[in-house]
Structure formats: structure tokens, C-alpha cells
N, C-alpha and C positions, 0 to 999 in steps of 0.2 A: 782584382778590380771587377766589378759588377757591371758590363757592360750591357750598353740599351739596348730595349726590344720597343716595337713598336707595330700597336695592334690597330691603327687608325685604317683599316684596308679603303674606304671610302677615299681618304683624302689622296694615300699613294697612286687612285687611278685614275681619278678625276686628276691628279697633275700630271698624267704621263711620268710618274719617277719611273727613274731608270732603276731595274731589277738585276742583281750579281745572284742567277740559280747555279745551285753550287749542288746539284743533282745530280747521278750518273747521268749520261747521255741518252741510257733508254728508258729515263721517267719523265725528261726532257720533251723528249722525240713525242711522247705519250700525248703529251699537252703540256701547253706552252699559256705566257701574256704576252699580249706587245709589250714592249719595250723590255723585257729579258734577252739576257745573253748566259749562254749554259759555261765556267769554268767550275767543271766536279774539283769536288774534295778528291772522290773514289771516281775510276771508271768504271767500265761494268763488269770487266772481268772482277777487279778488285770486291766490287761491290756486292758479286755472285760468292765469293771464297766469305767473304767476312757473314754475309747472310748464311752460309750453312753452319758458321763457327757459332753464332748465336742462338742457332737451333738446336744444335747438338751439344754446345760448352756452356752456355749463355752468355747476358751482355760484358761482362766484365774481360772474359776471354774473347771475345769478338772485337772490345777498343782494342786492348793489347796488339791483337791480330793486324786491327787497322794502323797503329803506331809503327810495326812492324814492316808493312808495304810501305808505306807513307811518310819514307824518313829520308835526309839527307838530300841529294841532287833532285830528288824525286820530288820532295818537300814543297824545295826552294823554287821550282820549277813553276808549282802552282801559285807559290802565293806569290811570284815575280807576275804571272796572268792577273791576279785577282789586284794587284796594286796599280798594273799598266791600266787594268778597266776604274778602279775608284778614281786613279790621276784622269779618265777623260770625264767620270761621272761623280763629284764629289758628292754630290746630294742623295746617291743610290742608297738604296739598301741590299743585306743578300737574305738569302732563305734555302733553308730545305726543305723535304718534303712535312716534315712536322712541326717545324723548329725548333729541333730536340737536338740532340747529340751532331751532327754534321754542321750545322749553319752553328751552333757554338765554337765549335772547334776551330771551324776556319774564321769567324770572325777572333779567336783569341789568338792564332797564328799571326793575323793581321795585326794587330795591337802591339804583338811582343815585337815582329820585326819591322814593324813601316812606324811605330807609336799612332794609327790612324784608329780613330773611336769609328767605325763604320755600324750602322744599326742592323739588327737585325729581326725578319719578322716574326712576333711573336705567333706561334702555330702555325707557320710557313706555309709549303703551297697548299695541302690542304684546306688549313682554314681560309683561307684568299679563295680557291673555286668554291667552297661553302659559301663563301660570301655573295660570290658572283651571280651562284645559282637562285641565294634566294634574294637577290634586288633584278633577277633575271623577272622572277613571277610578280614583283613587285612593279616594275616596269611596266610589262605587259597589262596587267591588270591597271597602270593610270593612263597608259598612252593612249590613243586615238587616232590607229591606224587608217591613212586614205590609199587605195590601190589604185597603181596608175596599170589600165589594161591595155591592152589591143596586140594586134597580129606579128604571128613571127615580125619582125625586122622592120619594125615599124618607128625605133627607134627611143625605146625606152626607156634606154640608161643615158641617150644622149641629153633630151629632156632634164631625168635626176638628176645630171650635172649642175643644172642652174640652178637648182634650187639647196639651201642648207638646212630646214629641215626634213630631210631624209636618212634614208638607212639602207644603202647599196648593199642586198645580201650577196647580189652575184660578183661583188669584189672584195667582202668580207669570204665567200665561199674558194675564191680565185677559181671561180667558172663563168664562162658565158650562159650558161643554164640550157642549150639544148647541147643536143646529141655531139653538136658541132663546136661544142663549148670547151674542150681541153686547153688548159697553157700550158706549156713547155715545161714547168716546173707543177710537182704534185700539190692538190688542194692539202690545206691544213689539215691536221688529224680533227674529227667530229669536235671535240672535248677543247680545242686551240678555236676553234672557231664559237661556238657555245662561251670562252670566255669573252673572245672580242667580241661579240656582240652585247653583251651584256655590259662590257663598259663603254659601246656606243648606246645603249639607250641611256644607260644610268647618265651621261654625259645631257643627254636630251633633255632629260628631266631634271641636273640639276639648272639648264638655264631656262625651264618652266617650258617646256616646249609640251604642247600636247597632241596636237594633231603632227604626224609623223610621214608623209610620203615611200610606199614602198612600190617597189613594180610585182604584179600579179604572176605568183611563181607557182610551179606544180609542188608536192611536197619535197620532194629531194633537188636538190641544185649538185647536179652533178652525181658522184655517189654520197656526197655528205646530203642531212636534212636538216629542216628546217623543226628548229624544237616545237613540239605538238603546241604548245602554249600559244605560243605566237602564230602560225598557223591557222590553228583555229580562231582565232582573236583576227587574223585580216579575213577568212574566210566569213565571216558577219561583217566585214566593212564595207562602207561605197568604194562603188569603182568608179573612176573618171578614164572617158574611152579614147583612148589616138584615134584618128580617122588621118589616111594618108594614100595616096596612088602605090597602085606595085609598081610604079616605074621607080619612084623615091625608095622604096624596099628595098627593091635589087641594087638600088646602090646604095644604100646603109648598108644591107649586109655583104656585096661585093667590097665594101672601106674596113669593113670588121672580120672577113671571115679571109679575102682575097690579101688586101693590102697590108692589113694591120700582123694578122696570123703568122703570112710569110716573113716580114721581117721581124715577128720576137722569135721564130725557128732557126733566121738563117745568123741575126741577134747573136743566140746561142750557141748555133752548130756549126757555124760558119756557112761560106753560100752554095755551093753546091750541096752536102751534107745538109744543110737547115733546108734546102726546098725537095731535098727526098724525103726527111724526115715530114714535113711538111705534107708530102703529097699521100704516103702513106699514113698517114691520118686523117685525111678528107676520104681517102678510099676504105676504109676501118669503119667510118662513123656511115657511108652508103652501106657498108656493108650489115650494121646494126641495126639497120631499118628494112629491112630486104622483104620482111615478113609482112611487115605494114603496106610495103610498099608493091607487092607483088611481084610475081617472077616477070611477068611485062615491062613493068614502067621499072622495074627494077635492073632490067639488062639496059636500058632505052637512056637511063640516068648514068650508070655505072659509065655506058661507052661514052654520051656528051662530057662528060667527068676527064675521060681518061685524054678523049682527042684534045680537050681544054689544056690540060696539062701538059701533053704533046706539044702543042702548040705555042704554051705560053714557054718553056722550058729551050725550045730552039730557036725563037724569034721573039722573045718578049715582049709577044702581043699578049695581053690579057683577057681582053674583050668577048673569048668564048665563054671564060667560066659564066658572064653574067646568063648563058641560056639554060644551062643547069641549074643556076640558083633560080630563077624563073618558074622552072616545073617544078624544085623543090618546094618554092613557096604555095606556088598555087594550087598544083597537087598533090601537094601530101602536107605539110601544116594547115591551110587553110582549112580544109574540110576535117582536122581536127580541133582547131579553132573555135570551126562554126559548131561542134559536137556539144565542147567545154562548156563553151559559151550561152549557153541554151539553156543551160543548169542556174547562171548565176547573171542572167539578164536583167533580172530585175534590182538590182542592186546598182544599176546604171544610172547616174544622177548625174553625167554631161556626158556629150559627145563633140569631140574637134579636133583639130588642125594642133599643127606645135604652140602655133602663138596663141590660140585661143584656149588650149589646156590651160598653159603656162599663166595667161592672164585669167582665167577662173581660179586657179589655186591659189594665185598670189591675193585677190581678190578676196574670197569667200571665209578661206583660213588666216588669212592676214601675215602670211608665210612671205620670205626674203628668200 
């Protein structure tokens, strides 16, 4: 039986289909799509033996090789995974890395023992990030990026929230975007994030969205970057400016960096463990600025740091950390701030308050 493939990559990501990658776990790990979930054909040991047999015997003794590993308890084990995922996702499809020999195979395992026709994509993951990459430059080149700016902790992604057409890269990236920006769990690989963004623009533009709201980021968000294309393409956009009190500051980023941080650490680690882990990572990210910051204001911050934590950790006052975020903001972001800022002034076409951003963009762009 000649079972389907299917080359339509546009409409599989615009629906959210659910994806069956049937890739070792270290092509997986590599880059990924939303809504994939990795059940290998091969793991990677497997996948490492059969790739030397292919080099050295070629392909015919390299299937053999894989029929080999991949018989019996071992077989049945997979494609008992691959049936429990089609019964939650019956609309899925699966894919390998080419959609050659792997994603056939398991989709004919499938067939002979569940009788379930499941598709599979034609030139699998490769051709699907080929796709991505180029409606990535396609994107870029129709949208019409607006940069929302202003000062550390001013409250920028709070803002993005209201609004839907946007493009959160610093939660497409899973960073806060400064130094003080790590989550508990590690950023996507470069290459996993480069796809979901590209199926959030493409998403943009199929419902004719063209002016796009992003918050004004350095080139890298975290260690991952931000693809030149797009970069360069907000770096010629308007800016629309926050203006707000550093009182309001220190508490957006006492809510973001104090309240919210400690419990996705302790979330995770539980709570003694998630507020060590916790503290040594606020002590980590002082530590990575030391240079900027000077051997002065750099002891001066480190100690209000440390008594903060002291303090909040035996009596669960919190209230000191706000005087180290205080001199962080005002002494050592703002006067890098004001450096930045100075470059790309004139590209400033409003300045205000939350509610007067918000009602200029809803306004101007005709944005919801």
C-alpha cells in the first residue's frame, strides 16, 4: 500500500498540527517545532552504529543493521509510543529528518499493526526548516515593525501583553533579556527558536497583520540572537517611548525579578533548595557586571545584595532587595540607557505613560 505524504508545510503550521518526530533524540535536542514530540524510530546509540554501517557497508547493510536492533520487545515498545501519541493526536503527522527511509518505516510499522493510515511529511524536517527560513525573510520583508522602548524595568512586556498584534521575542527566547534574565529551565536551542518565530510571523501575516509591535532588544536575548534580518528591519523602525517613575521601576522589577523568579526556583527546587538556587543566581548575574560596574559600587551592590537576602531568608522581609534594585537601575542601566539611547533618538515618534502608549498604538495602527 502507497501510504500518504504530505507537502503542504504552510497549512500544517498555521494549524498548530501536532507533529510525531521520529528522530534520534540528538537531532531532536538540535531543533525542534512547537507542537512536536520526539518518539525515535533509532536512539542515538542506535542511530550512531547504523550511520557507521552506511559509511563503511552502505545503505542496504545499514536497513539490515537497523531491522536488526529494532526487532521484537524493542519494535513493539515503539510503536506501542507512536500509537498512544496518534490515539491523543489523530490529525498528526510524523517526519524524519528527510522523509526518507525512517519516517517510511515507522509510518508502515504503524499501518501493519494499529491498520492506522497516519501521513507523513514529505522531505521531513529539513524541508519544513527550509520552509520556515524562507517565509522567515518573507515575513520580515512584508511586516512593519513598531519598537516599544524605554528604561530597564519600565515595564515592557507588561504593556505587550495587551496587546495581540505583537511578537514577544523575550518569551519566544525564554529569557528576560538582561543579565538578570535566566529561567530555571534552559533557552531553546538557536535553530528551535528561528523556527517558532517564523511561525509566529507567518501566523501574523496570514491574518494580514502588518504593523507588528516588538519591545526594543540588544542583538542577543540572552545567549541565543535575534536573526540579522529582523534585527536590522526593527533597527530602522519607530520607537514609541515608556516614560514612568523609578518608584514604579523598582516595583515592576522587585514583582519580576524578587517575587515572580523566587517562586518559578523554588516552583522547581522546592523551597529551601529553589531560594539557594535562586540567590545564587542573583549573585552570578552581580557578579557578571563587576567590570561595568566598578570595584566600588561593585562591593557597595554585592553587600546590599547579600544583607537583602540575609534578611529576607530569616524573616521574610523582602523589602531590602528593593534598595539594590534602586542603584542597579539608576546606576548602572540608566546611564547605559541614556548611552544607547542617544544613537536612536530620533527615531522617537511618542513619548508616555502605560495608558497613553497603549491608547497611541491602539490608535494610530488600529491594533487590538
Amino acid at each position: 500500500m502507497d501510504l500518504p505524504q504530505i507537502d503542504d508545510y504552510r497549512t500544517l503550521f498555521l494549524n498548530n498540527t501536532a507533529l510525531l518526530d521520529v528522530r534520534a533524540p540528538i537531532e531532536f535536542n538540535q531543533g525542534a517545532f512547537p507542537f512536536s514530540e520526539n518518539y525515535p524510530l533509532i536512539n542515538d546509540n542506535e542511530r550512531d552504529i547504523i550511520g557507521k554501517k552506511y559509511k563503511d557497508m552502505g545503505q542496504d547493510e545499514a536497513i539490515e543493521l537497523g531491522h536488526q536492533l529494532v526487532q521484537g520487545d524493542t519494535k513493539l515498545a515503539r510503536i506501542n509510543k507512536w500509537q498512544s501519541y496518534i490515539k491523543q493526536h489523530p490529525e498528526g503527522v510524523l517526519y524524519c529528518f528527510r522523509g526518507g527511509m525512517r519516517s517510511k518505516i515507522s509510518q508502515q510499522w504503524i499501518y501493519e499493526h494499529t491498520g492506522i493510515v497516519y501521513p507523513r511529511v514529505k522531505g521531513g524536517y529539513k524541508a519544513m526548516r527550509r520552509y520556515l527560513l524562507d517565509e522567515l525573510e518573507t515575513s520580515v520583508n512584508d511586516i512593519q515593525p513598531v519598537v516599544l522602548g524605554g528604561r530597564t524595568g519600565i515595564g515592557k512586556t507588561i504593556l505587550l501583553d495587551k496587546l495581540k498584534q505583537k511578537t514577544d521575542l523575550e518569551n519566544l527566547f525564554h529569557h528576560r533579556g538582561s543579565v538578570f534574565g535566566k529561567h530555571v529551565t534552559p533557552q531553546p536551542t538557536q535553530i528551535t527558536i528561528e523556527n517558532t518565530l517564523s511561525i509566529n510571523l507567518l501566523n501574523h501575516r496570514n491574518q494580514n497583520t502588518s504593523h507588528i509591535v516588538f519591545e526594543d532588544e540588544a542583538p542577543n536575548i540572552g545567549s541565543r540572537r535575534i536573526p540579522e534580518i529582523l534585527f536590522n528591519k526593527m533597527q530602522q523602525s519607530p520607537i514609541i517611548q515608556l516614560e514612568t517613575s523609578v518608584d514604579s521601576r523598582i516595583d515592576i522589577t522587585f514583582q519580576e525579578y524578587i517575587i515572580e523568579a523566587l517562586d518559578e526556583h523554588q516552583s522547581f527546587y522546592g523551597i529551601d533548595s529553589g531560594f539557594n538556587k535562586w540567590s545564587s543566581q542573583l549573585n552570578e548575574a552581580i557578579d557578571k557586571i563587576q567590570r561595568r560596574l566598578g570595584g566600588v559600587r561593585y562591593k557597595e551592590l554585592k553587600s546590599i545584595l547579600n544583607e537583602a537576602l540575609t534578611e529576607h531568608q530569616s524573616t521574610g522581609n523582602m523589602q531590602l532587595h528593593r534598595e539594590w534594585i534602586k542603584s542597579l537601575l539608576v546606576d548602572y542601566y540608566d546611564p547605559m540607557y541614556d548611552y544607547q539611547f542617544s544613537k536612536k533618538a530620533d527615531r522617537v515618534i511618542f513619548k508616555g505613560s502605560h495608558d497613553e502608549v497603549l491608547d497611541y498604538l491602539l490608535s494610530k495602527y488600529q491594533l487590538s
